[in-house]
Each structure stands twice: as structure tokens, then as C-alpha cells.
ROSE-4610 file (N, C-alpha, C; in Angstrom, 1 decimal, always signed):
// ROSE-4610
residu = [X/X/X/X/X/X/X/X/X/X/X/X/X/X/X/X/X/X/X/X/X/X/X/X/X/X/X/X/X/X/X/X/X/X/X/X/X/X/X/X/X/X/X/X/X/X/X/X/X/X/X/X/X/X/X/X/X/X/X/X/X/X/X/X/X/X/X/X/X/X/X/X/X/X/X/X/X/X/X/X/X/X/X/X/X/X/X/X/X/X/X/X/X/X/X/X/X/X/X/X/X/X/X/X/X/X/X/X/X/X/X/X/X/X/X/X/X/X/X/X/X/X/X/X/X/X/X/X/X/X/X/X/X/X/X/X/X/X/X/X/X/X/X/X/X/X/X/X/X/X/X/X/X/X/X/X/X/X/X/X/X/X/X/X/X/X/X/X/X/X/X/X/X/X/X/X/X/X/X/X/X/X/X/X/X/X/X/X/X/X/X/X/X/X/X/X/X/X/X/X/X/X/X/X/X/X/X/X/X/X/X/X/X/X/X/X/X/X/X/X/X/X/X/X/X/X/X/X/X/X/X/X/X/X/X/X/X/X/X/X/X/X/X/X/X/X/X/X/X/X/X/X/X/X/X/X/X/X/X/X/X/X/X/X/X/X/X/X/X/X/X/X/X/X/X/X/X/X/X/X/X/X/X/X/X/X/X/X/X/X/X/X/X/X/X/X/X/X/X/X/X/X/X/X/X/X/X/X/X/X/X/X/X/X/X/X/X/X/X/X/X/X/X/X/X/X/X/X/X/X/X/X/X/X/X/X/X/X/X/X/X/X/X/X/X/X/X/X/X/X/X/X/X/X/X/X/X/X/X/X/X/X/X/X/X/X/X/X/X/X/X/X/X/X/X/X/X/X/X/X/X/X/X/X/X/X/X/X/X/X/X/X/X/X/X/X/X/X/X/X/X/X/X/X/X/X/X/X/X/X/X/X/X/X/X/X/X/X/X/X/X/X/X/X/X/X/X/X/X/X/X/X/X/X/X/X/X/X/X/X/X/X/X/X/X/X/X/X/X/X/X/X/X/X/X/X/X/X/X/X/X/X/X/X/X/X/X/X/X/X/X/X/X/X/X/X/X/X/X/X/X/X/X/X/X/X/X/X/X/X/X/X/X/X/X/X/X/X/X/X/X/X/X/X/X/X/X/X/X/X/X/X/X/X/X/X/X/X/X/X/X/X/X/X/X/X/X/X/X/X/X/X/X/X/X/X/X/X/X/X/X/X/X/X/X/X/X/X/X/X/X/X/X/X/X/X/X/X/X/X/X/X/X/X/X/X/X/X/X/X/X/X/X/X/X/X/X/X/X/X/X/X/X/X/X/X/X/X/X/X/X/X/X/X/X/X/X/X/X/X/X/X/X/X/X/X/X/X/X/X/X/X/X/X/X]
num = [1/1/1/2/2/2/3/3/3/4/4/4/5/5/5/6/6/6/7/7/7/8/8/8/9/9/9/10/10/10/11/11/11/12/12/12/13/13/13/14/14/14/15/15/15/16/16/16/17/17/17/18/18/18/19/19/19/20/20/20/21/21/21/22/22/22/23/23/23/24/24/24/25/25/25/26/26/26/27/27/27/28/28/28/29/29/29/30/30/30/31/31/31/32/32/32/33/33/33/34/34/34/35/35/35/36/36/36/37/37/37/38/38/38/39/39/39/40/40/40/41/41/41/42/42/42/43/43/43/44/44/44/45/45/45/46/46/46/47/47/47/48/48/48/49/49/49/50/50/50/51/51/51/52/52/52/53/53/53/54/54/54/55/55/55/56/56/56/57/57/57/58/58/58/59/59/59/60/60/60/61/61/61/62/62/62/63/63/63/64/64/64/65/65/65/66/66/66/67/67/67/68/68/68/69/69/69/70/70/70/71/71/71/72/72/72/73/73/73/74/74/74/75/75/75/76/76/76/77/77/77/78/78/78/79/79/79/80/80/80/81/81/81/82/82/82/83/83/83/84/84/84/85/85/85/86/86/86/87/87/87/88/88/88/89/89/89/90/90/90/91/91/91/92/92/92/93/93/93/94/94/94/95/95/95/96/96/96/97/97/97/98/98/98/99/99/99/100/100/100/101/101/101/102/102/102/103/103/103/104/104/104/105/105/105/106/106/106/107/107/107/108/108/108/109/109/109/110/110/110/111/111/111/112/112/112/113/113/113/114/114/114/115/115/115/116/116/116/117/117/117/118/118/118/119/119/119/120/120/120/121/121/121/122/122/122/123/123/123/124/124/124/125/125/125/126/126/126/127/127/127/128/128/128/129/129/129/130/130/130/131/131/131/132/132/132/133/133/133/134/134/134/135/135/135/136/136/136/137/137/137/138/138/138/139/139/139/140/140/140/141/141/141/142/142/142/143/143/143/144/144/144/145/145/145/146/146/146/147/147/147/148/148/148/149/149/149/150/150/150/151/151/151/152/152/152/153/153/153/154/154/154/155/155/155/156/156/156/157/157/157/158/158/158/159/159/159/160/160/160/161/161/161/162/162/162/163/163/163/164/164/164/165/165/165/166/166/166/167/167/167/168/168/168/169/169/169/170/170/170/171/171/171/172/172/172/173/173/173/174/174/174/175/175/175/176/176/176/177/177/177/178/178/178/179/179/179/180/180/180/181/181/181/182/182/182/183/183/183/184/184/184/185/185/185/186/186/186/187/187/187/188/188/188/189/189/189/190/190/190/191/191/191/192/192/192/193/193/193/194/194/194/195/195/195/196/196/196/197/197/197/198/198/198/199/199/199/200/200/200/201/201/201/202/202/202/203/203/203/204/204/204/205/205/205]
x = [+81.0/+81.9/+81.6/+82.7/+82.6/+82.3/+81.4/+81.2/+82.1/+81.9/+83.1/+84.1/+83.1/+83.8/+84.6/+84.1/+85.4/+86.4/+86.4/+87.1/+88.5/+87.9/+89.1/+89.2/+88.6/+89.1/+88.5/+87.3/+86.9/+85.6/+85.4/+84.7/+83.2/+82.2/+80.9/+80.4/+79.6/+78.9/+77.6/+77.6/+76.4/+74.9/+73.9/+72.7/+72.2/+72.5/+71.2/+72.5/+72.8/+73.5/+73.2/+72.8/+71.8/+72.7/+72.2/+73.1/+73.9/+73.2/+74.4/+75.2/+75.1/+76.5/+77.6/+76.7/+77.5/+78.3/+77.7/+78.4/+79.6/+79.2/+79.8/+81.4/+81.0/+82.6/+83.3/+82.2/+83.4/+84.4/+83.8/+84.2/+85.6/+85.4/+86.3/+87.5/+87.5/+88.1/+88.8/+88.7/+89.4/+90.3/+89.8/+90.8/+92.3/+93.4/+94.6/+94.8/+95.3/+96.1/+95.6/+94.3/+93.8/+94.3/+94.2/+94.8/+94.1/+94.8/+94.2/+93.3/+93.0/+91.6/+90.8/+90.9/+89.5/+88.9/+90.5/+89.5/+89.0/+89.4/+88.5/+87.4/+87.2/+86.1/+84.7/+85.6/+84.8/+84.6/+85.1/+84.7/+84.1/+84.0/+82.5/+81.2/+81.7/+80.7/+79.8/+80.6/+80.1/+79.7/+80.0/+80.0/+78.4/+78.1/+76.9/+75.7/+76.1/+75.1/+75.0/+76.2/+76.0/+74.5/+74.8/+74.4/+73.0/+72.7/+71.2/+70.9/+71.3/+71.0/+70.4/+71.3/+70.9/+69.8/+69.8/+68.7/+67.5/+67.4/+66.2/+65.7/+67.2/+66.7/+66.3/+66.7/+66.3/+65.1/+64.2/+62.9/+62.1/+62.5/+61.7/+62.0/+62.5/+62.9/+61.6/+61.6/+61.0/+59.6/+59.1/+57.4/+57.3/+57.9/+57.6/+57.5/+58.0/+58.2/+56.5/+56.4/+55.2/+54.1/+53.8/+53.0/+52.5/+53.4/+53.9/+53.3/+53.6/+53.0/+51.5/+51.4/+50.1/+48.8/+49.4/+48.5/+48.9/+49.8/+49.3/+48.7/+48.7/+47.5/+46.1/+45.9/+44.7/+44.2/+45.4/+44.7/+44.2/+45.7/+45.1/+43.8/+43.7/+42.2/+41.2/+41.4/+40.2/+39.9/+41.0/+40.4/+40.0/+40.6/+39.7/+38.6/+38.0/+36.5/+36.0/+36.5/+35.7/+34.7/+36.0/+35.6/+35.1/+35.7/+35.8/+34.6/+33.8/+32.7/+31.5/+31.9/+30.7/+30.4/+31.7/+31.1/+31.1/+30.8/+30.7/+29.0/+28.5/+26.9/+26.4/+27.1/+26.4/+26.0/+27.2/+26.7/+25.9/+25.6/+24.6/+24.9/+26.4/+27.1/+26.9/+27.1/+26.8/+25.6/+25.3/+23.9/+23.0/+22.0/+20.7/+19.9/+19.3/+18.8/+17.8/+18.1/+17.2/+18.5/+18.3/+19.0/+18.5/+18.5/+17.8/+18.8/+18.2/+18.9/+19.1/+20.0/+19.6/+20.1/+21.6/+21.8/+22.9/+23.1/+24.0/+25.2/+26.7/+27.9/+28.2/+29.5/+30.5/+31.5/+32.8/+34.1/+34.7/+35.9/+36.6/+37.1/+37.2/+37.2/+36.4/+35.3/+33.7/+32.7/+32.7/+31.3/+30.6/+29.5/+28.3/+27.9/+27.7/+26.7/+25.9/+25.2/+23.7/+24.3/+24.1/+24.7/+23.8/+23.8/+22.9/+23.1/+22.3/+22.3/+21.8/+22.7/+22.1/+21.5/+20.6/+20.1/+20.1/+20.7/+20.6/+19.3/+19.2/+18.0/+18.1/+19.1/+19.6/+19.5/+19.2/+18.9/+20.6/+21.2/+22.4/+22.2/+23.6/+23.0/+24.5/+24.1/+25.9/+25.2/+26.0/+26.1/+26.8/+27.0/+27.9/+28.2/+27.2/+27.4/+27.1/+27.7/+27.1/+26.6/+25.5/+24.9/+25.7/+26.2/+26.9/+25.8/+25.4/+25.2/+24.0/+23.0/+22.1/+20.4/+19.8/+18.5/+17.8/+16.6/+15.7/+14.7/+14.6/+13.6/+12.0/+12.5/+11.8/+12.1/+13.4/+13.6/+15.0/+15.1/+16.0/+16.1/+16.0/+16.5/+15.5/+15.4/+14.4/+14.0/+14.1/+13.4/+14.4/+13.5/+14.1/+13.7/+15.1/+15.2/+16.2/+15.6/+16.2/+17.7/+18.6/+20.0/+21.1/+21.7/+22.8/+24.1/+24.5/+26.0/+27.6/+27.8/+29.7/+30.0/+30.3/+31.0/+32.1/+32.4/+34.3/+33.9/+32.8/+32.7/+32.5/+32.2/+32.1/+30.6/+30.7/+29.3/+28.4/+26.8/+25.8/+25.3/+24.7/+24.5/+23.0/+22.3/+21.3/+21.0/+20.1/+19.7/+19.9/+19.2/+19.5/+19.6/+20.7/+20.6/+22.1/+22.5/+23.4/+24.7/+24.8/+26.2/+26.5/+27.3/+28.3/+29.4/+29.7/+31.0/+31.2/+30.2/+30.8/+31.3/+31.3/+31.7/+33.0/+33.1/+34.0/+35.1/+35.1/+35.9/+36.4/+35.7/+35.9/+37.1/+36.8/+37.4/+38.8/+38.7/+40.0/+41.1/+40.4/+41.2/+41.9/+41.1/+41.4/+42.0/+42.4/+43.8/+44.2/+44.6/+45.8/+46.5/+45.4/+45.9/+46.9/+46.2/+47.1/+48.5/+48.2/+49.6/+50.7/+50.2/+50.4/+51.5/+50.9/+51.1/+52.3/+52.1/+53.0/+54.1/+54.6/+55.6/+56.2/+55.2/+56.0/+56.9/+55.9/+57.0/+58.0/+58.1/+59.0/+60.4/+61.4/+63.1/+63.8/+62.8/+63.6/+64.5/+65.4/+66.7/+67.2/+67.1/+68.0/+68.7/+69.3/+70.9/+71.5/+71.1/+71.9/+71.8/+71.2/+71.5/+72.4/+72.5/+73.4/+74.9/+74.9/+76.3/+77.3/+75.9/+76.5/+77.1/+76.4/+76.8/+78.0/+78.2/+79.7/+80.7/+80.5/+81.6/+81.5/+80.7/+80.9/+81.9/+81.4/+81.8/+83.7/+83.9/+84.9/+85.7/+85.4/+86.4/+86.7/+85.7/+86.0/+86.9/+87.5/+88.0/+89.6]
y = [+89.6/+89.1/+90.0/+90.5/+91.0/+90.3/+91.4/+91.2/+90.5/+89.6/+88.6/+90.2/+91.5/+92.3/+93.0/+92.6/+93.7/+92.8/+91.3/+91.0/+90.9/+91.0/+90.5/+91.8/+93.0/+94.5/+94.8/+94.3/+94.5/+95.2/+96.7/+97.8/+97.2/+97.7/+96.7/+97.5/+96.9/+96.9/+97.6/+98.7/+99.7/+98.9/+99.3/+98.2/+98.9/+99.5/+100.2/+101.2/+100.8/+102.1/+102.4/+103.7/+104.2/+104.1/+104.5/+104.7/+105.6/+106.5/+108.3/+107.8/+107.1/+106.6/+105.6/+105.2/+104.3/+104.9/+106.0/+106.4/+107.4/+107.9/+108.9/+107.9/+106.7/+105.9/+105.3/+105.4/+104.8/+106.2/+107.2/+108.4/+108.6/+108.6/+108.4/+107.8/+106.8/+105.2/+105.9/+106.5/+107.0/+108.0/+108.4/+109.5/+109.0/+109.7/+109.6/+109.6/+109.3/+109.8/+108.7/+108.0/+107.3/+106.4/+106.6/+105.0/+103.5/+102.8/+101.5/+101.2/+101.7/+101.4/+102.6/+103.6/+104.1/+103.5/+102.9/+102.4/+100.8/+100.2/+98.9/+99.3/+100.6/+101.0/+101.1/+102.0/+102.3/+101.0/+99.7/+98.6/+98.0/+98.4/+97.6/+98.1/+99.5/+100.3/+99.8/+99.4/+98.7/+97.3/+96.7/+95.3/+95.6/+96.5/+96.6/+96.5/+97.7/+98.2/+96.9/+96.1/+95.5/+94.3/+93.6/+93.0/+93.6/+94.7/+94.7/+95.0/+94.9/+94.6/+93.8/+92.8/+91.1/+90.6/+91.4/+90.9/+91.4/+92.4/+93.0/+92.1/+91.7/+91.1/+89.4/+89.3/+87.7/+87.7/+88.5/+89.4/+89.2/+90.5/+89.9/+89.0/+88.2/+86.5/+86.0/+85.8/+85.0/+85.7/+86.8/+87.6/+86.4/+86.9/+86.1/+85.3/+84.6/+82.9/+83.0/+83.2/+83.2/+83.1/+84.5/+84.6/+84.3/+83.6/+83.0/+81.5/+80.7/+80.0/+79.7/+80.9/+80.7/+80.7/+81.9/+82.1/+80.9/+79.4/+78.5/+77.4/+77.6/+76.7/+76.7/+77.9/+78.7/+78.4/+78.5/+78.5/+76.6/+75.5/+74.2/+74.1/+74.5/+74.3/+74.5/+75.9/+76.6/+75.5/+75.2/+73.9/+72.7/+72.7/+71.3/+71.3/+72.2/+72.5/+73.0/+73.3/+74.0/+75.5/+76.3/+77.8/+78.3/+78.2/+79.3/+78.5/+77.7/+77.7/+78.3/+77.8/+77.6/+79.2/+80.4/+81.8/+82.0/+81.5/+81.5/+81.0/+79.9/+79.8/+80.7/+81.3/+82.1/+83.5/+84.1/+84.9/+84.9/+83.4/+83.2/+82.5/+81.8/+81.4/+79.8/+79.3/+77.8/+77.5/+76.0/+75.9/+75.6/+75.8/+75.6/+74.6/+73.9/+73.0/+72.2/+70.6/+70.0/+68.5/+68.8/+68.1/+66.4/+65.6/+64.3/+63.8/+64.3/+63.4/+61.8/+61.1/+59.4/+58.9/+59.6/+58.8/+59.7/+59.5/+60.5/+59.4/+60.5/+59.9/+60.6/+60.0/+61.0/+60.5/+61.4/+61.4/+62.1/+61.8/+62.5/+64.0/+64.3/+65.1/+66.3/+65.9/+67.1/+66.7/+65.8/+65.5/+64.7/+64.6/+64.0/+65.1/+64.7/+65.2/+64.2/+64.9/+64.4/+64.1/+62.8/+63.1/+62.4/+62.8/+62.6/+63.3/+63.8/+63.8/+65.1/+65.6/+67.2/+66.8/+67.5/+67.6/+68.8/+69.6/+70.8/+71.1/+72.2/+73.1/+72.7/+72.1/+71.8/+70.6/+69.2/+67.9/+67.6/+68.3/+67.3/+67.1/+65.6/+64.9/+64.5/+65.1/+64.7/+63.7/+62.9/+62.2/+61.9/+61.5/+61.5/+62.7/+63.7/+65.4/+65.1/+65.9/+66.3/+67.6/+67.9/+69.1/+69.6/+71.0/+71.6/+72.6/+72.6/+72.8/+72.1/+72.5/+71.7/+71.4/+70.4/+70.4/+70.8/+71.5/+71.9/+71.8/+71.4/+70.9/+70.3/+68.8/+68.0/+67.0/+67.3/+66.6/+65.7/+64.8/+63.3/+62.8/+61.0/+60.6/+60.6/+60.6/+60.7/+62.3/+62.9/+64.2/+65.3/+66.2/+66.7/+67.9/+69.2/+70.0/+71.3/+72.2/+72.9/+73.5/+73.5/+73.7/+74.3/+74.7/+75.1/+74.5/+74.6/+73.7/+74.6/+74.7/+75.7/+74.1/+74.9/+73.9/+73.0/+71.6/+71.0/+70.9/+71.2/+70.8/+70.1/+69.4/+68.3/+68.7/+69.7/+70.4/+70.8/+70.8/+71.6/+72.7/+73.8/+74.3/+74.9/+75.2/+76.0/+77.2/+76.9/+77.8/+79.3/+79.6/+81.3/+80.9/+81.9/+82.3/+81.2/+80.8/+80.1/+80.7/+80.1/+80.3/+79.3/+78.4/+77.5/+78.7/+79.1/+79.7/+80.5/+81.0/+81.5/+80.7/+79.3/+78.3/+78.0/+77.8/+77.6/+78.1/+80.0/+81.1/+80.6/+80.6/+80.5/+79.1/+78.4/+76.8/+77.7/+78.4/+78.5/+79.3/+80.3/+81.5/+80.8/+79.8/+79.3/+78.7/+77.7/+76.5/+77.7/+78.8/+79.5/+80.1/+80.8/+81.8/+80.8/+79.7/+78.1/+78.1/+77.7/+77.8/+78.5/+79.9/+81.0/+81.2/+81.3/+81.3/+79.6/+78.7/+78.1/+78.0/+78.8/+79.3/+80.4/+81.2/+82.5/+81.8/+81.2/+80.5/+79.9/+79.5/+78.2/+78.5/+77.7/+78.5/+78.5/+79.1/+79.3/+80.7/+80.3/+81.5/+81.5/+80.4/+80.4/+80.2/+79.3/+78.8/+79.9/+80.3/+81.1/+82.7/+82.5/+84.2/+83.6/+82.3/+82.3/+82.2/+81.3/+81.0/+82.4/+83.5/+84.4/+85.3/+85.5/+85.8/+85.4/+83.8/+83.0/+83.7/+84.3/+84.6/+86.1/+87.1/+88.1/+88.3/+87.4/+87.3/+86.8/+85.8/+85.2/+86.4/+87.4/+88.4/+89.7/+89.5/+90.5/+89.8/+88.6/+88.3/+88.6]
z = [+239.2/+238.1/+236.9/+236.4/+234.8/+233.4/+233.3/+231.7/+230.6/+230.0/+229.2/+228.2/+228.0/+227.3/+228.5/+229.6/+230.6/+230.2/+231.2/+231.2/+230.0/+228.2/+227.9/+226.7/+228.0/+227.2/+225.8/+225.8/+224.3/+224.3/+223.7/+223.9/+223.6/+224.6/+224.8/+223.3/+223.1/+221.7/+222.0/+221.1/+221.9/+221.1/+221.7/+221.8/+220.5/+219.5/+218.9/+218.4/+216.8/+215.9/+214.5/+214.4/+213.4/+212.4/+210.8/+210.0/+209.9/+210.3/+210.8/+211.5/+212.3/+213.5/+212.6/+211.8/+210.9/+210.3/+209.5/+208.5/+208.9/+210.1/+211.1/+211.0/+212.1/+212.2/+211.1/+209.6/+208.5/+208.2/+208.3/+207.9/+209.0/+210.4/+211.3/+210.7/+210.0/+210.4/+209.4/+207.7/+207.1/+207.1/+208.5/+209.0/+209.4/+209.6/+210.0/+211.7/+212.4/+213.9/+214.6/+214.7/+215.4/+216.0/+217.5/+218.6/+218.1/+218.5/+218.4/+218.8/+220.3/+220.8/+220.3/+219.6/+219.2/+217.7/+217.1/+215.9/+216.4/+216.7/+217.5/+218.5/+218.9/+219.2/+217.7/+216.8/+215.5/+214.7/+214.9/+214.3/+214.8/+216.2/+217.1/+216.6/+216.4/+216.1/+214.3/+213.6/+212.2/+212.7/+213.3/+213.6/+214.2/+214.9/+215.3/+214.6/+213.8/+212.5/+211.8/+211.0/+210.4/+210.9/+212.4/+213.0/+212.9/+213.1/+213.1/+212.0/+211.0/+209.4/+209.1/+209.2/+209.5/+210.3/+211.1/+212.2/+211.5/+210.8/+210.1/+208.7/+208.5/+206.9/+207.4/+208.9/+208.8/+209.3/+210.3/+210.2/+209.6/+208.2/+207.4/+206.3/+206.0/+205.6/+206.2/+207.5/+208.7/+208.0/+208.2/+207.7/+206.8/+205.6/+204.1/+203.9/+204.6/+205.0/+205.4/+206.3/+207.5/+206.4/+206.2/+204.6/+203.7/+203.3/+202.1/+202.1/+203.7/+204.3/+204.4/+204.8/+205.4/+204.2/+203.1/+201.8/+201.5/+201.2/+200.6/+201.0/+202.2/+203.0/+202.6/+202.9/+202.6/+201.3/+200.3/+198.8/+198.6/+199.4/+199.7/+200.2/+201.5/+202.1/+200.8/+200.8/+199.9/+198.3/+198.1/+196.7/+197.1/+198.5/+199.1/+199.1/+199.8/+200.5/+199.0/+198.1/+196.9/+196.9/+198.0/+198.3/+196.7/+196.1/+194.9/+194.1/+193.5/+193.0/+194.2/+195.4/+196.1/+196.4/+196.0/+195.9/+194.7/+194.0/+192.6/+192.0/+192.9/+193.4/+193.9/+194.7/+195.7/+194.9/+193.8/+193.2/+191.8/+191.7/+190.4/+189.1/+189.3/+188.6/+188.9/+187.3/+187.4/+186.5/+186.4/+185.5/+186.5/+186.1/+187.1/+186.8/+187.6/+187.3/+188.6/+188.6/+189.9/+190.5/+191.7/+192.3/+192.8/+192.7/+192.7/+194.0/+195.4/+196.5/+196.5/+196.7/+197.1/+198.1/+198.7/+199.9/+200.7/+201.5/+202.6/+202.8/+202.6/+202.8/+203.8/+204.2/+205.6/+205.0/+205.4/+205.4/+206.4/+206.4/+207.6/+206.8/+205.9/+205.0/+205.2/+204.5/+204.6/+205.6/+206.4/+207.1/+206.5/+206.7/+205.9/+205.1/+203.5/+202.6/+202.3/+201.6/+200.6/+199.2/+198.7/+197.3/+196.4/+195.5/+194.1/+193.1/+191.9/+190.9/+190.2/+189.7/+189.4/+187.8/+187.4/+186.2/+185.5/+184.5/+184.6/+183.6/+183.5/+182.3/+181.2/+180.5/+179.0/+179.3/+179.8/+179.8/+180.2/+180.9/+181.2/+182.3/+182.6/+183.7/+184.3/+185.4/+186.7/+187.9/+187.9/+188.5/+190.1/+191.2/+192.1/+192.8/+193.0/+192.9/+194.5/+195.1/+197.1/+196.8/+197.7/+198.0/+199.1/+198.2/+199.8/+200.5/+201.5/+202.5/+203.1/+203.8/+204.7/+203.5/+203.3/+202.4/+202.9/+202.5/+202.8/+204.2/+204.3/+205.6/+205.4/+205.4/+205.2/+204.0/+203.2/+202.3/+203.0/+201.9/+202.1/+200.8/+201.3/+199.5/+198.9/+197.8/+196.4/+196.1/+197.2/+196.9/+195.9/+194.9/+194.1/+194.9/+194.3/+194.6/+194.2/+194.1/+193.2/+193.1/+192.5/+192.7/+191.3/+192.3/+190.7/+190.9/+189.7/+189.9/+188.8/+189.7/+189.0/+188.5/+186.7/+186.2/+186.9/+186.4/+187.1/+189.1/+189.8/+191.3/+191.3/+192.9/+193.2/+193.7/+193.7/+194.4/+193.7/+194.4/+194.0/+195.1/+194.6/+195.6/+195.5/+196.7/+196.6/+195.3/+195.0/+193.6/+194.2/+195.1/+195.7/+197.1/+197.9/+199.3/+199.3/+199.2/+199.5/+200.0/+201.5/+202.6/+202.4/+201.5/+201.9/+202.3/+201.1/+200.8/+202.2/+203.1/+204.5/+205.2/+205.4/+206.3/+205.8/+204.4/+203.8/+204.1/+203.6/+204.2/+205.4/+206.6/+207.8/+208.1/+207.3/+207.7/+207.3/+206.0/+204.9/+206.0/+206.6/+207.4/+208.7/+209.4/+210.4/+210.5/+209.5/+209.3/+208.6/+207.6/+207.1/+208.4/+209.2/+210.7/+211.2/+211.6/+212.5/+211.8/+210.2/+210.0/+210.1/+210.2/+209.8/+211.0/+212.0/+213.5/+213.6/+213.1/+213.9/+212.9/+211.8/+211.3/+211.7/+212.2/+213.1/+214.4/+215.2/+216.4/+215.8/+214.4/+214.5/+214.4/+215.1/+215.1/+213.7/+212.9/+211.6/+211.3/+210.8/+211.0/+212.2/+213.2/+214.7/+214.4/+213.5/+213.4/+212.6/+211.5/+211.1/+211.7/+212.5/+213.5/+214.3/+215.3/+216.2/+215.6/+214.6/+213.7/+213.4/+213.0/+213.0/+214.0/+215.2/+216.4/+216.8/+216.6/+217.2/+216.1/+215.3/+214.4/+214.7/+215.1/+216.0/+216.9/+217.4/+219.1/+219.0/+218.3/+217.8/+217.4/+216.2/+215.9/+217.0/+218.0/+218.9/+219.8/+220.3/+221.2/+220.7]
């Protein structure tokens, strides 16, 4: 059985037309003498180009999207988890002070932390603070312990050596990649690539 273009005589649409070929058949088209079928050849020939224009700009639509996507996940996560002081501890930033453990929470959120009471160098006093990452070894509630705290967190952190912010990273990349990835699969711009195809297809018949 033939191709729907044999059958109803309508010149196959070549797979791949550069813009030299493009520009080649508008050039053609302005010319004089031409048969009917060569210039309905040379409008398949635009109809082509055009089509993979489109295909390129919905492409990249779709990237940017993806992207676009994925960096704001990332930047969600990352203020959830409180990436940005916790490298902000890590490089020496924050007030320093002593951490007064009292009782261990869990959420579905962060896990279990430690939470208590930061005290800083200047006599101030925070209240309701979680230690991000693991205590010392051997300490629990009541025990003091040395810590610093980035202004406006919810966090304190180890005075020196502190990897929160590596875990953190890690959490931030892995749900942005996820999202990242199930906006690439997703059939965004299918309708309007096929819509446009039916209107292709339609003027060639």
C-alpha cells in the first residue's frame, strides 16, 4: 500500500532542509515559467524548513522550561533545608557561641534534630534553635556545646568542621535533577507540535 503522499500526488516532504535549500526555493519561487508541480514541490520545500524551525524553537521552549524548572526547585529545597547559612557556618560566618541541648524532635520534614538554645558571645539568647547535623559523641540533653549560628536560621551549627551543607547540597541536586528529569519526559508542547502538523498535513492535501 502507498504512502498517503503517493496516493493523493502530493510531493514527499524531504526529511531535513537547510537554509541554503530554503533560500535556494524562495529564490526559485520568484522566478517566472514554473509548472505547477514544481512550485508545489518548492512549497513543500518551505513548509519543511519552516516545520523544523518550530521543532527547534519548541526544543528549546521545552530545555527552558526544564531548567527553569528544575533551578526552582532547587532554590525551594535549598531554603527548606537552610543550604545557604549552613555554608555560610561552614565558612565561619554567624555568631559564636554555646549551644544548650534539651530534647530531640522528628519531623517528616528534617528527621530528628537536637533542639535547644544557642547562647551567643555577646549574652544573646535564641531559643527553639535545632543543631544541624550529628552532636558530639557522648552528648544529649543538658549538655553544652560549642556552636555558631547564621543570623534569621532555624539552625545552629558546629563551631568548625561542619558538613551540614554537604548533605544539604546533595538533598538540593537530587529532588532539582528529579524534577528536572520528569519535566523533560513530560508531553509539554505535544499538542501544539501535533495541532501544527494537522494543519501541515491539511494544506498539503
Amino acid at each position: 500500500m502507498g504512502s498517503r503522499s503517493q496516493r493523493t500526488g502530493t510531493p514527499a516532504r524531504p526529511r531535513h532542509v537547510s537554509r541554503r535549500q530554503a533560500a535556494q526555493a524562495r529564490e526559485e519561487l520568484a522566478a517566472d515559467g514554473l509548472s505547477h508541480h514544481e512550485r508545489r514541490a518548492l512549497h513543500t520545500v518551505l513548509r519543511s524548513r519552516a516545520a523544523t524551525e518550530r521543532d527547534r524553537r519548541r526544543q528549546l521552549t521545552h530545555l527552558v522550561i526544564t531548567v527553569t524548572g528544575a533551578a526552582i526547585v532547587m532554590v525551594i529545597v535549598a531554603l527548606s533545608f537552610g543550604l545557604i547559612p549552613a555554608i555560610a557556618a561552614a565558612n565561619g560566618g554567624g555568631a559564636t557561641g554555646s549551644f544548650v541541648v534539651m530534647s530531640q524532635v522528628c519531623s517528616t520534614k528534617t528527621g530528628c534534630q537536637w533542639v535547644g538554645t544557642f547562647k551567643s558571645a555577646d549574652g544573646e539568647s535564641f531559643t527553639g534553635l535545632a543543631y544541624g547535623g550529628v552532636l558530639p559523641a557522648g552528648d544529649g540533653p543538658g549538655s553544652i556545646i560549642p556552636a555558631r549560628y547564621p543570623r534569621g536560621s532555624e539552625q545552629v551549627y558546629a563551631l568548625r568542621g561542619s558538613h551540614t551543607w554537604v548533605y544539604d547540597l546533595i538533598i538540593t541536586l537530587v529532588v532539582g535533577t528529579a524534577a528536572g528529569a520528569a519535566l523533560w519526559i513530560s508531553p509539554l508542547g505535544e499538542r501544539s507540535r501535533h495541532h501544527s502538523r494537522y494543519r501541515e498535513d491539511s494544506a498539503c492535501t
